[in-house]
KOLRO-992314 format. One line per field, with one value per atom (N, C-alpha, C): atom name; residue in three letters; residue number from 1; x, y, z. Coordinates in Angstrom, 3 decimals. Each point is the difference from the previous one (the first is absolute). Example, Ala and Ser with C-alpha at 12.3 -4.5 7.8 and 13.67 -1.06 7.14 Angstrom:
a: [N CA C N CA C];
r: [ALA ALA ALA SER SER SER];
k: [1 1 1 2 2 2];
px: [13.190 -0.890 0.900 -0.350 0.820 -0.770];
py: [-5.690 1.190 1.200 1.050 1.190 1.090];
pz: [7.800 0.000 0.000 -0.720 0.060 0.730];
//
This chain:
a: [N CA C N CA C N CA C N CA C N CA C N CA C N CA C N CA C N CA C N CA C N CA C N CA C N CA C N CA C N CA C N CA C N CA C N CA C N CA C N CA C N CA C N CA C N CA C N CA C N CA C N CA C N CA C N CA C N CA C N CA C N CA C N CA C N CA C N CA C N CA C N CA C N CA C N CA C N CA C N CA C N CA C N CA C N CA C N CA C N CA C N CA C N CA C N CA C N CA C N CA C N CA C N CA C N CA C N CA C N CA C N CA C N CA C N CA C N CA C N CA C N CA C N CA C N CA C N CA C N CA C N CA C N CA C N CA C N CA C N CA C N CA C N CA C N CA C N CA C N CA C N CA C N CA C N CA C N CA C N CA C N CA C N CA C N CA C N CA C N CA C N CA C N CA C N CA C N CA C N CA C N CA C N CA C N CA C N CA C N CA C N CA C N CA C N CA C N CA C N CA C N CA C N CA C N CA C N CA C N CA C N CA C N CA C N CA C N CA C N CA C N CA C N CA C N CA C N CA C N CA C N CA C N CA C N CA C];
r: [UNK UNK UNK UNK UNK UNK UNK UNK UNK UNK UNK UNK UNK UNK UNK UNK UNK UNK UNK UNK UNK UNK UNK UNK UNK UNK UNK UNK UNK UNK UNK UNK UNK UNK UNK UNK UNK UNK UNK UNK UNK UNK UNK UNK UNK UNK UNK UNK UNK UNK UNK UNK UNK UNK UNK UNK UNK UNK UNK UNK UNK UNK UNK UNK UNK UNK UNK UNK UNK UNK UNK UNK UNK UNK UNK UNK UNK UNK UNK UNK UNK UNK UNK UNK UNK UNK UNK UNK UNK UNK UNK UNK UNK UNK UNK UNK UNK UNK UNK UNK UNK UNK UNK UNK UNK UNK UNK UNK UNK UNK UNK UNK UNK UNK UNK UNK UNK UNK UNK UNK UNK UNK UNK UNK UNK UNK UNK UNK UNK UNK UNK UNK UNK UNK UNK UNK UNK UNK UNK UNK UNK UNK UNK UNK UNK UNK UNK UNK UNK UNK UNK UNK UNK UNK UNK UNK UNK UNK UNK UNK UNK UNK UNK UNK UNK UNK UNK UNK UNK UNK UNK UNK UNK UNK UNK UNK UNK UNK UNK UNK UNK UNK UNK UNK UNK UNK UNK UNK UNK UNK UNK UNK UNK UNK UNK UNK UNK UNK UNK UNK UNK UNK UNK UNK UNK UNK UNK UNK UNK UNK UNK UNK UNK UNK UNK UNK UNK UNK UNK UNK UNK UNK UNK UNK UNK UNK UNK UNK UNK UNK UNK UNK UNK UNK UNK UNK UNK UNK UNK UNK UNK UNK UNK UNK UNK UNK UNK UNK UNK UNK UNK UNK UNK UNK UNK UNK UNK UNK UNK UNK UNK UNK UNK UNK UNK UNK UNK UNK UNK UNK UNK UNK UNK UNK UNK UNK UNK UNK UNK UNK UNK UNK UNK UNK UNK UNK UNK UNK UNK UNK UNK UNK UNK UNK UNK UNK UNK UNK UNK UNK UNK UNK UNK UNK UNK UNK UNK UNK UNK UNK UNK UNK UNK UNK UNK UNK UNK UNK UNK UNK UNK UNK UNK UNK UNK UNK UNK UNK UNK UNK UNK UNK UNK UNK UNK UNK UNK UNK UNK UNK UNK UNK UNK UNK UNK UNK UNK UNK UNK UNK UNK UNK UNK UNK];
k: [1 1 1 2 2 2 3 3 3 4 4 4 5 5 5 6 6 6 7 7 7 8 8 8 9 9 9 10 10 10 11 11 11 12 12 12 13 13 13 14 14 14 15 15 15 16 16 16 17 17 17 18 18 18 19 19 19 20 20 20 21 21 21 22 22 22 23 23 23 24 24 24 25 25 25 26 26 26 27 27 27 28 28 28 29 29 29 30 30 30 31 31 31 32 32 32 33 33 33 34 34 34 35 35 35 36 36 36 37 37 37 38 38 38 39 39 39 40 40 40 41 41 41 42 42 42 43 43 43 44 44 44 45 45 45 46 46 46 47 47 47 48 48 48 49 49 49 50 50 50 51 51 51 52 52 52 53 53 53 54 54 54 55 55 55 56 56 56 57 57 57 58 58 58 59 59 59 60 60 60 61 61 61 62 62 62 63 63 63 64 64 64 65 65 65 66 66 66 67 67 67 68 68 68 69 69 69 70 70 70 71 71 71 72 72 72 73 73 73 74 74 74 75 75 75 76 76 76 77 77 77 78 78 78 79 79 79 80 80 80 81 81 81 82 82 82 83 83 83 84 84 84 85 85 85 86 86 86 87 87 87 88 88 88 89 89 89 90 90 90 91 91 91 92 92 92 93 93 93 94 94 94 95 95 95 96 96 96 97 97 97 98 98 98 99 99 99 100 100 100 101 101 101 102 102 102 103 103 103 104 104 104 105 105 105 106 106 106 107 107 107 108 108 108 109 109 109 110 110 110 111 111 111 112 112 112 113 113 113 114 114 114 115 115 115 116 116 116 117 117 117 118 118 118];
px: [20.077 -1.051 0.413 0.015 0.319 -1.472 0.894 -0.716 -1.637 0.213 -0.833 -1.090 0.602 -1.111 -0.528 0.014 -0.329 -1.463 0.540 -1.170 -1.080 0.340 -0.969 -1.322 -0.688 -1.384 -0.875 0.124 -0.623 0.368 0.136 0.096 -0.915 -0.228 -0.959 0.170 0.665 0.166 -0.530 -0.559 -1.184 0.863 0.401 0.644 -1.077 0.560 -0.617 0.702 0.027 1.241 1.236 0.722 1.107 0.553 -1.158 0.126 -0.371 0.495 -0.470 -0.405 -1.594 -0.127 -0.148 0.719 0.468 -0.628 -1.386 -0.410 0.663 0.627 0.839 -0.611 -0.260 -0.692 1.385 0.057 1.928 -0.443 0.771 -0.140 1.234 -0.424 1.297 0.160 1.327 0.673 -0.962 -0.761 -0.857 -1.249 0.076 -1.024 -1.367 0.401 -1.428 0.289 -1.722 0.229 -0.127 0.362 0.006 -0.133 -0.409 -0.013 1.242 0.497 1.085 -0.293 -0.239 -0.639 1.421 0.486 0.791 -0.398 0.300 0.071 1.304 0.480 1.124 -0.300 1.181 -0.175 0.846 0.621 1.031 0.331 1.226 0.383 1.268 0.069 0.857 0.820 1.075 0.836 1.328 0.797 0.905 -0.351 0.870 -0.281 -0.798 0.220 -0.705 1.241 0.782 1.922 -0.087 0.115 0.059 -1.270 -0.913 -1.317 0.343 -0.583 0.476 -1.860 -0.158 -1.173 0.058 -1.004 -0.090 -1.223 -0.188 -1.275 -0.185 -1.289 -0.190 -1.040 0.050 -0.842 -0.544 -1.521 -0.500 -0.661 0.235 -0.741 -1.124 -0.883 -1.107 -0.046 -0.417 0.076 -1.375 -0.902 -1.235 0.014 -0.579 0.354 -1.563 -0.237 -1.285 -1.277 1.026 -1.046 -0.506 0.597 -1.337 -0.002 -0.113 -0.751 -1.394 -0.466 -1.846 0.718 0.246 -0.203 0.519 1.321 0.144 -0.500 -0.754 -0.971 -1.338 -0.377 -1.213 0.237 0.834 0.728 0.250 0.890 0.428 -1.546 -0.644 -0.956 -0.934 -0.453 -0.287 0.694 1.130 0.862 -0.564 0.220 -0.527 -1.446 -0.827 -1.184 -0.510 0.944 -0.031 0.221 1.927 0.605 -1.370 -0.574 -0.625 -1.424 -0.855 -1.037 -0.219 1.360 -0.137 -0.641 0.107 -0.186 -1.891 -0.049 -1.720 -0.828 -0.712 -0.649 0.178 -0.106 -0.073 1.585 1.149 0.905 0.261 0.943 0.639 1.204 0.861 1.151 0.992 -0.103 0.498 0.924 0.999 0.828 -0.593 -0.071 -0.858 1.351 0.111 0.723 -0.821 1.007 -0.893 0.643 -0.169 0.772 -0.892 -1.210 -0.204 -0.744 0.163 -0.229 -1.698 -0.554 -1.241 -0.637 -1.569 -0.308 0.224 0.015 0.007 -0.620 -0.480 -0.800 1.867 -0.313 0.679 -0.337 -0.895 0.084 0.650 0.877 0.595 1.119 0.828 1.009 0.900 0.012 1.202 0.492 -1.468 -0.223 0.726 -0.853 -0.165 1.965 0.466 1.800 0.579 -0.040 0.701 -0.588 -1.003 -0.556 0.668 0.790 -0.251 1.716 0.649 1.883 -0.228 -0.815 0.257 -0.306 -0.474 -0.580 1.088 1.349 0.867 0.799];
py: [-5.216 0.462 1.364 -0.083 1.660 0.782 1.472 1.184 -0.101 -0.731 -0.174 -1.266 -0.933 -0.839 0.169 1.321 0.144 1.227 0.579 1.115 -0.779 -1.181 -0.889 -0.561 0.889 -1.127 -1.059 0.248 -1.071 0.030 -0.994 0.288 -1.026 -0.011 -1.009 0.044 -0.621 0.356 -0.681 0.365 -0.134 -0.506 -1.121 -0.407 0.498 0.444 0.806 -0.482 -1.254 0.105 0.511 0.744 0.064 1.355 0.154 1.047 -0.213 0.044 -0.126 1.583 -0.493 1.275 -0.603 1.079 -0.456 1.350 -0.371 0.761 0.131 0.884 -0.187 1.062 -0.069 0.819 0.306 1.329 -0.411 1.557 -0.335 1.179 1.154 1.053 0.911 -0.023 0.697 0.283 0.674 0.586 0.845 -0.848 -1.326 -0.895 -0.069 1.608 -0.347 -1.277 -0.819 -0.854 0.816 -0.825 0.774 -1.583 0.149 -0.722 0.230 -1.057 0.539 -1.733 0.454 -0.634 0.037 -1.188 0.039 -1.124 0.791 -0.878 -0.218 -1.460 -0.705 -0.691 0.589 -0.821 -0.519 -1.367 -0.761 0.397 0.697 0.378 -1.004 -0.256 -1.115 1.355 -0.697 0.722 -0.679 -0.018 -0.802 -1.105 -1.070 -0.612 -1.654 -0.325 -1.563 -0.709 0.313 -0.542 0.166 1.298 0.964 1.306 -0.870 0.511 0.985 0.976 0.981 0.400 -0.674 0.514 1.085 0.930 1.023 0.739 1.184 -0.440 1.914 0.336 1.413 0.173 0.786 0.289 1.403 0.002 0.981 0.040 1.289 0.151 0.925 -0.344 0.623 0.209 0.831 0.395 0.509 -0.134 -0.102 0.319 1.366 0.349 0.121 -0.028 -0.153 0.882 1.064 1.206 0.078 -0.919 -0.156 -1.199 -0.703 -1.319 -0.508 0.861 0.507 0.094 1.259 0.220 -0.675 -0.827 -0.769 -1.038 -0.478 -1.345 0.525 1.067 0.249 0.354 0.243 0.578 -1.146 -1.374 -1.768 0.018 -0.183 -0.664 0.818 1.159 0.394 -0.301 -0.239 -0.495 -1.270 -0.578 -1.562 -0.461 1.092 0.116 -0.167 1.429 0.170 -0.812 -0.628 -1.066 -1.351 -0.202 -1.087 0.064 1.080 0.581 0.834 0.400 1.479 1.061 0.864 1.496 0.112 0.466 0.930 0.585 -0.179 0.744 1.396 0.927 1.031 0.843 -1.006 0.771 0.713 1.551 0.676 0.225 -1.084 0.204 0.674 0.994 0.392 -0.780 0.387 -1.032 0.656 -1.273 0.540 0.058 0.686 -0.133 -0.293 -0.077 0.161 0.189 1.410 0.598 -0.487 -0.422 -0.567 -1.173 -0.957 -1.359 0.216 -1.299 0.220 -1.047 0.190 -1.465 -0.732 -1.683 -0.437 -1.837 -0.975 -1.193 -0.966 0.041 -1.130 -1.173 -0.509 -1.388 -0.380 1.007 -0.624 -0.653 -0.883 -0.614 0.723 0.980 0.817 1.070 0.223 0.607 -0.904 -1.227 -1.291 -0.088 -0.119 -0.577 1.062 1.395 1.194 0.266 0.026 -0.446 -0.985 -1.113 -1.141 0.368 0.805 0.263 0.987 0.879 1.471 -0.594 -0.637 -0.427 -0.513 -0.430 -0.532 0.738];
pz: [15.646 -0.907 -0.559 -1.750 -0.096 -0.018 -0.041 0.011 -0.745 -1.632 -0.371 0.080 0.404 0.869 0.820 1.055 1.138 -0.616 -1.026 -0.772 -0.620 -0.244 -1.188 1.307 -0.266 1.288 -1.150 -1.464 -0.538 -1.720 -0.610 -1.473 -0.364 -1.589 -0.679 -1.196 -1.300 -0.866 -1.282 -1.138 -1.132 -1.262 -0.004 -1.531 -1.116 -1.379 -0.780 -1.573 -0.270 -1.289 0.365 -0.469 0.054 1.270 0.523 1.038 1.283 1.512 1.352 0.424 0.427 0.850 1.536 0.890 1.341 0.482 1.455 0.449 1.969 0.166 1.281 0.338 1.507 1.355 0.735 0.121 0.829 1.150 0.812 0.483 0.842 -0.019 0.220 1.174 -0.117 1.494 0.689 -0.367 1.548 -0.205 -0.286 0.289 -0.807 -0.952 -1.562 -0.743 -0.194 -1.391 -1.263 -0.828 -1.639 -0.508 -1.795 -0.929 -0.683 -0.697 -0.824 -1.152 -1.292 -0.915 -0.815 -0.451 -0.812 -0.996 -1.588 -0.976 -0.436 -0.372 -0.324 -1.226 -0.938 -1.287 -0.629 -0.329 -0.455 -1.488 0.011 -1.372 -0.615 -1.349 -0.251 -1.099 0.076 -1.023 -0.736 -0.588 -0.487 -0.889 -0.228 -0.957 0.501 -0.793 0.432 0.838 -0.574 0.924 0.727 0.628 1.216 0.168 0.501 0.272 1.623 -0.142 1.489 0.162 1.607 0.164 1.045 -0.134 1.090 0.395 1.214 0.241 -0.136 -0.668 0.282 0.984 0.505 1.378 0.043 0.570 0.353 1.269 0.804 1.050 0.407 0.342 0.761 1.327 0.433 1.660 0.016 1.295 0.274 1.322 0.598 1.068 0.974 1.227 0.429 -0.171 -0.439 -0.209 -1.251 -0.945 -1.747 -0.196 1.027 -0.284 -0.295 0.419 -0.336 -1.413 -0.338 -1.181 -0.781 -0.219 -0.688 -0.546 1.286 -0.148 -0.722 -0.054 -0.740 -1.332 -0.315 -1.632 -0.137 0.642 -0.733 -0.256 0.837 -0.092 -1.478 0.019 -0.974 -1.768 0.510 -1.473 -0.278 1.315 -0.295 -0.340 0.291 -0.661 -1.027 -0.810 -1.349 -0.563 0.364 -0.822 -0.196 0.809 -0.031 -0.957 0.529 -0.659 -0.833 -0.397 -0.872 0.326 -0.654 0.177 0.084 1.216 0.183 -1.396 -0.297 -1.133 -0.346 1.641 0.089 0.401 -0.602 0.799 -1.086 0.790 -0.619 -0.799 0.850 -0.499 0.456 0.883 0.703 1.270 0.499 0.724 1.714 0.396 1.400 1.353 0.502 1.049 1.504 0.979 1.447 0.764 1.088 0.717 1.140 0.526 1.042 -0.220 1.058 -0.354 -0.532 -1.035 -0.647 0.266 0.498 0.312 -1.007 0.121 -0.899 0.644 -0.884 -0.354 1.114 1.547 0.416 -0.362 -0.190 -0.807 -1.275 -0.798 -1.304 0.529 -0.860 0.172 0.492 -1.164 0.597 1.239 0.665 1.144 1.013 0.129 0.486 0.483 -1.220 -0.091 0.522 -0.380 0.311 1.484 0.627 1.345 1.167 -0.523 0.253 0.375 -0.535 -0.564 0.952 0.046 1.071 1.322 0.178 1.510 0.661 -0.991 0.781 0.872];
//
């Protein structure tokens, strides 16, 4: 078994059109879990003859200590994205330096809940 199968405690990955998102739980040598979110996207290049495919990649890392907060900012995006913007918002870009309550029953609580517990 290599090095990196032995770090991987779980993956799950989200076909998207022409992009995989792969959510992996892995954990370090001194035995922390982390998230590490990668998006993968199939790029074509060359001709119709000699078609060359290849893949661009991005990574995310998600560490235990802003997982609160991350999950309340997805989830707030996913809010918006879905419902649009509050009547009363400002406009202003909100940050969060300590975790904020927030509605555990949305989906996205629910999924990002459901990924940390592992």
């Amino acid at each position: 078994m290599s090095e990196i199968e032995r770090d991987l405690v779980h993956s799950e990955a989200v076909k998207a059109g022409k992009r995989i998102y792969y959510f992996d739980v892995k954990q370090s040598r001194n035995g922390e879990r982390y998230i590490a979110i990668t998006e993968s996207k199939k790029l074509y290049s060359g001709d119709a003859e000699n078609p060359q495919v290849s893949f661009e990649k991005h990574k995310l890392f998600l560490y235990k200590e802003d997982y609160e907060k991350f999950r309340v900012a997805f989830d707030n995006a996913l809010r918006v994205a879905s419902e649009g913007l509050p009547a009363d918002f400002n406009k202003i870009q909100h940050t969060y330096d300590e975790p904020a309550p927030s509605d555990s029953t949305s989906e996205a609580a629910t999924a990002l809940d459901d990924l940390i517990k592992l």
